[in-house]
C-alpha positions as CSV (number, residue, x, y, z in Angstrom):
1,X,119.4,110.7,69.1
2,X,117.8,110.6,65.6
3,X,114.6,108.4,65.7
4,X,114.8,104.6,64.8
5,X,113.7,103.8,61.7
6,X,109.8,102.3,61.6
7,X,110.5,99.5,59.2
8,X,113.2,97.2,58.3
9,X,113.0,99.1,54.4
10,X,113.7,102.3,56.5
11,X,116.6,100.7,58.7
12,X,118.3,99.2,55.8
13,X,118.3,102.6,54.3
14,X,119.7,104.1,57.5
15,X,122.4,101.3,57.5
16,X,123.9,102.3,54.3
17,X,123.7,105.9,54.4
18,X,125.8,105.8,57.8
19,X,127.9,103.5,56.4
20,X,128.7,105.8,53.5
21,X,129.2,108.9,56.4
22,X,131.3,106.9,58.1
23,X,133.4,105.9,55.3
24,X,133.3,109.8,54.1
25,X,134.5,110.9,57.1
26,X,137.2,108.3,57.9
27,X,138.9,107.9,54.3
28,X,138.7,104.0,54.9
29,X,137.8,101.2,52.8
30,X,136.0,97.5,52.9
31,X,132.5,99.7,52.0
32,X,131.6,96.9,49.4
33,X,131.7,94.0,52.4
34,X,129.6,96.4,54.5
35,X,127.2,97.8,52.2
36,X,126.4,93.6,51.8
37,X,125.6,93.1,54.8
38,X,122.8,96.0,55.2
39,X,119.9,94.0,54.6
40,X,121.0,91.2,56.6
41,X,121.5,93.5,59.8
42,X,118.3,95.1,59.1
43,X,116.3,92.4,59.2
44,X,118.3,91.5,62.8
45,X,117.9,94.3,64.4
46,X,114.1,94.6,63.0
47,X,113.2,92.1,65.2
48,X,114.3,88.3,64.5
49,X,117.5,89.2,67.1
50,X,115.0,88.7,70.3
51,X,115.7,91.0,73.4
52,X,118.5,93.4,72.6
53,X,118.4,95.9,75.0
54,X,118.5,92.7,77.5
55,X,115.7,90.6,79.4
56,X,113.9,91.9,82.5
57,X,115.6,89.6,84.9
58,X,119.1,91.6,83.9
59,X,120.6,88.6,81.5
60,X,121.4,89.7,78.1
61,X,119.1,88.3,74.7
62,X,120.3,86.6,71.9
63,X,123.6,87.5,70.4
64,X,125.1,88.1,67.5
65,X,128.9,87.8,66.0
66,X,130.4,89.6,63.2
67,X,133.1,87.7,62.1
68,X,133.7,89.3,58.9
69,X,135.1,92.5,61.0
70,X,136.0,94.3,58.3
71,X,132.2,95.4,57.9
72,X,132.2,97.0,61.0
73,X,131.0,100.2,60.2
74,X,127.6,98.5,59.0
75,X,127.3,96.5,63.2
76,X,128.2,100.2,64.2
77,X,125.3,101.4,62.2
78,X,122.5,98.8,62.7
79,X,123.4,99.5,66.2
80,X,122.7,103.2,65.8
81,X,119.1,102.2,64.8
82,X,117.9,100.4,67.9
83,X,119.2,103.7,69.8
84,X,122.1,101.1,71.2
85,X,125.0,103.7,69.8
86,X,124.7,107.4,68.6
87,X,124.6,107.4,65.2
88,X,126.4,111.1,65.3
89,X,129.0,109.2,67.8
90,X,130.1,106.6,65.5
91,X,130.1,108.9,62.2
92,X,132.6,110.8,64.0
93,X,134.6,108.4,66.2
94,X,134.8,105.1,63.1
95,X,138.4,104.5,62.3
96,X,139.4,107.5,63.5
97,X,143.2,108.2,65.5
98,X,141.7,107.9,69.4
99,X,137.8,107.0,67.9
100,X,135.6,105.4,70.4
101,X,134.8,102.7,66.9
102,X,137.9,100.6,65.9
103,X,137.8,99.5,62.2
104,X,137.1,96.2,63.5
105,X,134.3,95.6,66.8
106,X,136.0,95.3,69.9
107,X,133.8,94.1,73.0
108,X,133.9,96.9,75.2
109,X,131.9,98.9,72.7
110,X,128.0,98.6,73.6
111,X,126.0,96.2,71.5
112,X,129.1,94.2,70.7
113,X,129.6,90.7,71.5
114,X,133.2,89.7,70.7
115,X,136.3,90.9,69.0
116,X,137.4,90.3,65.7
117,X,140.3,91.2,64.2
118,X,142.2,88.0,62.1
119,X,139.2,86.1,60.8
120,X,137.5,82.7,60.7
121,X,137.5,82.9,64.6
122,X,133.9,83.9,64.7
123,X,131.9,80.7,64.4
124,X,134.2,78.8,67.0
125,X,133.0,82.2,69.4
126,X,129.8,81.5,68.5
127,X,130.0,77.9,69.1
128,X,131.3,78.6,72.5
129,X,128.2,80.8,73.4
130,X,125.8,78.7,71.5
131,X,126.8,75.7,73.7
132,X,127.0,77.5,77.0
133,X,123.8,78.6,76.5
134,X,122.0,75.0,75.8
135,X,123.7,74.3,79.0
136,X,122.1,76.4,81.0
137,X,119.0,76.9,79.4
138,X,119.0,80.6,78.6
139,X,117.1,79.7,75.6
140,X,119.0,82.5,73.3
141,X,120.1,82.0,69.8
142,X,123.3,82.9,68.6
143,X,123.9,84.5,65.5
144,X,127.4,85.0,63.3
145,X,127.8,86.5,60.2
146,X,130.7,85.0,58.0
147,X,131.5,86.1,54.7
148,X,132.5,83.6,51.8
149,X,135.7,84.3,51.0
150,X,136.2,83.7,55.1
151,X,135.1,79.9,54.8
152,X,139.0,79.6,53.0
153,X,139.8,79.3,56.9
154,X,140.0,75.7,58.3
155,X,138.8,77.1,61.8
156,X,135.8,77.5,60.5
157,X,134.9,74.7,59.2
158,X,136.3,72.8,62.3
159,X,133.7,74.7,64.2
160,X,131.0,73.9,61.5
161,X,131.8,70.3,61.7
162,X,131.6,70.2,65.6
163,X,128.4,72.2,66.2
164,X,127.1,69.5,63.1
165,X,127.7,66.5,65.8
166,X,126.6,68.5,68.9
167,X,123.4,69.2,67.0
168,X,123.1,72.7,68.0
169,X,119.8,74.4,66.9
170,X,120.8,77.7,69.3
171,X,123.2,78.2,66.5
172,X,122.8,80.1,63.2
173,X,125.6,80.5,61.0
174,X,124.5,83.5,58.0
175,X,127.1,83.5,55.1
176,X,127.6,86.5,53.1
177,X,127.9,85.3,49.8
178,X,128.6,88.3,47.7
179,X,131.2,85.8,46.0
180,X,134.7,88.5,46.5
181,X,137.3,88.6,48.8
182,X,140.2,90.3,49.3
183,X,142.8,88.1,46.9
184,X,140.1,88.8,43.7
185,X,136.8,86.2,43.0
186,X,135.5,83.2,45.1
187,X,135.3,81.2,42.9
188,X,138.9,81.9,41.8
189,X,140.5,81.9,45.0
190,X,139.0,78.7,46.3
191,X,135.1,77.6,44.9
192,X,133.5,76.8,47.6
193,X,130.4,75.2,45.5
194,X,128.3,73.3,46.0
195,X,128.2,75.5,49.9
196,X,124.7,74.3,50.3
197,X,125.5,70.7,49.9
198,X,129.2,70.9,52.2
199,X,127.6,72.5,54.6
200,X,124.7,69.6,55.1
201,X,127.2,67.0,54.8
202,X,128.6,67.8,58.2
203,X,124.5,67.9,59.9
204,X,123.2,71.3,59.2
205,X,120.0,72.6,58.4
206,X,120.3,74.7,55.1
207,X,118.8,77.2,53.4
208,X,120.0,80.2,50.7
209,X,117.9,83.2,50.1
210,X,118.8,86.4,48.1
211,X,120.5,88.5,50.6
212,X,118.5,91.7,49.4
213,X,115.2,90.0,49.9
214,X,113.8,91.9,53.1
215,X,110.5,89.5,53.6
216,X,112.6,86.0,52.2
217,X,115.4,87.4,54.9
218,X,112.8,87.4,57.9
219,X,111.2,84.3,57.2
220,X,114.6,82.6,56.7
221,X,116.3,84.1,59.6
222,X,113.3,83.6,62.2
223,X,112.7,80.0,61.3
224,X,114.0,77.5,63.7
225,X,115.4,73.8,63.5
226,X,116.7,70.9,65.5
227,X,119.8,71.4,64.5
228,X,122.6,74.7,63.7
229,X,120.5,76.2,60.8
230,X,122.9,77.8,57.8
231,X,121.8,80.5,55.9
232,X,124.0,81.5,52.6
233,X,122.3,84.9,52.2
234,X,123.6,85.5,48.2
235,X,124.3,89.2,48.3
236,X,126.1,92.0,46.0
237,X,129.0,93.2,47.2
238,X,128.5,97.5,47.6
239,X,124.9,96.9,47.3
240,X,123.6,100.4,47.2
241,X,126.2,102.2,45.5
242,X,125.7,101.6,41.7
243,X,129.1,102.9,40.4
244,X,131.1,99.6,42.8
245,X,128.5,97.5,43.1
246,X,129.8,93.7,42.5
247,X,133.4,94.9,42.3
248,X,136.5,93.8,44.0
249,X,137.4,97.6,44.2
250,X,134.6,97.9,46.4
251,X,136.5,95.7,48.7
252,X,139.5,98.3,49.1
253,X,138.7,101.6,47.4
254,X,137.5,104.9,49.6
255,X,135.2,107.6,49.5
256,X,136.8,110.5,48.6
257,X,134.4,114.5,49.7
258,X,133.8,114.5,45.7
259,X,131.8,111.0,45.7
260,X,129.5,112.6,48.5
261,X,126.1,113.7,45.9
262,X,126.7,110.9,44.2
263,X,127.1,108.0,46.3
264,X,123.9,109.6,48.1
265,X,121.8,110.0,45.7
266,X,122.2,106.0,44.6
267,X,121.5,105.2,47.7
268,X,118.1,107.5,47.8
269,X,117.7,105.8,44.3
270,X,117.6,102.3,45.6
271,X,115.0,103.2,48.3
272,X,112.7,104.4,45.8
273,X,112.9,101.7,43.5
């Protein structure tokens, strides 16, 4: 396997390019809601997601969800860099015809906690396990990763308003807030301001950071409360690849062989900066 990265900066970096292989390789789309999510995941899988290759006494750590499937390719990736998937492995088998790595996560693949596929069942999932888990005293966290244009589901908000009144502090609820989705804007669709303010009124602990912010992620995503803790992580949607960054055709369009250099060398641009 190719060594894992030696600093979230270095992971993120490793997130995006193998997003971009894996989007080269396949012909698919949804990079934009991916590339989002890199920093987030970095900062995860660098070390605020406790116990991921599982606890000595055999139980599993804490977990995370990806509800916003569609990004799958960037889960697939920050799993590559904590030597839970081979990063050659999933560049070849993502969204490919028999692939081992579905264009949404399916469960039986390593590292993966549950399947997605329609969205806004991810928090009620991570309810479930949150809630199990303050039952029997595991003392894990669980994790899921929403995106914004996802809260225009009403299952999700059912689950937000029941893990409100159940209080649940093993809960953490990160919304991607790169403000597209797949009709066109947000704030078109259905504005979901003030978020911070709807998602106290039903009891939970709030907080919004910039989404690129490696050090304001960490601090954000480590920090606990007595109650589910929501973190609207305001990100840019392709965040890597200057020519579709905060685009809706980012949301749809592919990489085609000629976008290779280019595409690349943004992304080697952005880690130098």
């Amino acid at each position: 396997m190719t060594p894992a990265p030696t600093s979230v900066a270095a992971r993120a970096h490793e997130i995006r390019r193998l997003v971009v292989e894996m989007a080269l390789a396949a012909g698919s789309c949804h990079i934009g809601s991916a590339l989002s999510i890199a920093d987030i995941l970095a900062v995860l899988y660098g070390g605020v997601l406790r116990d991921l290759h599982g606890r000595p006494d055999g139980s599993s750590g804490d977990r995370f969800v990806l509800s916003k499937g569609h990004a799958a390719s960037a889960l697939y990736a920050a799993l590559a860099t904590v030597d839970i998937l081979d990063p050659h492995d999933v560049v070849a088998g993502y969204s490919q015809d028999g692939g081992a790595y579905a264009g949404h996560p399916e469960r039986t693949t390593p590292g993966v906690t549950t399947s997605s596929g329609s969205l806004g069942h991810g928090p009620a999932l991570a309810l479930g396990l949150a809630l199990a888990d303050r039952e029997d005293g595991t003392g894990r966290r669980t994790v899921c990763l929403v995106g914004d244009g996802e809260l225009n589901e009403g299952s999700v908000w059912e689950a937000i308003a029941l893990a409100g009144h159940l209080a649940l502090p093993e809960l953490v609820l990160v919304v991607d807030a790169n403000g597209w989705q797949g009709l066109g804007a947000v704030a078109d669709v259905t504005d979901l301001e003030p978020l911070d303010a709807k998602l106290a009124a039903f009891r939970w602990d709030v907080a919004t950071v910039d989404g690129h912010d490696l050090d304001a992620l960490g601090t954000t995503l480590a920090a606990a409360a007595p109650r589910p803790r929501a973190v609207i992580a305001r990100t840019v949607k392709g965040s890597g690849l200057d020519f579709m960054e905060d685009t809706f055709m980012s949301h749809y369009r592919s990489l085609r062989p000629a976008d290779r250099e280019r595409a690349l060398a943004s992304l080697e641009r952005r880690r130098a900066a």
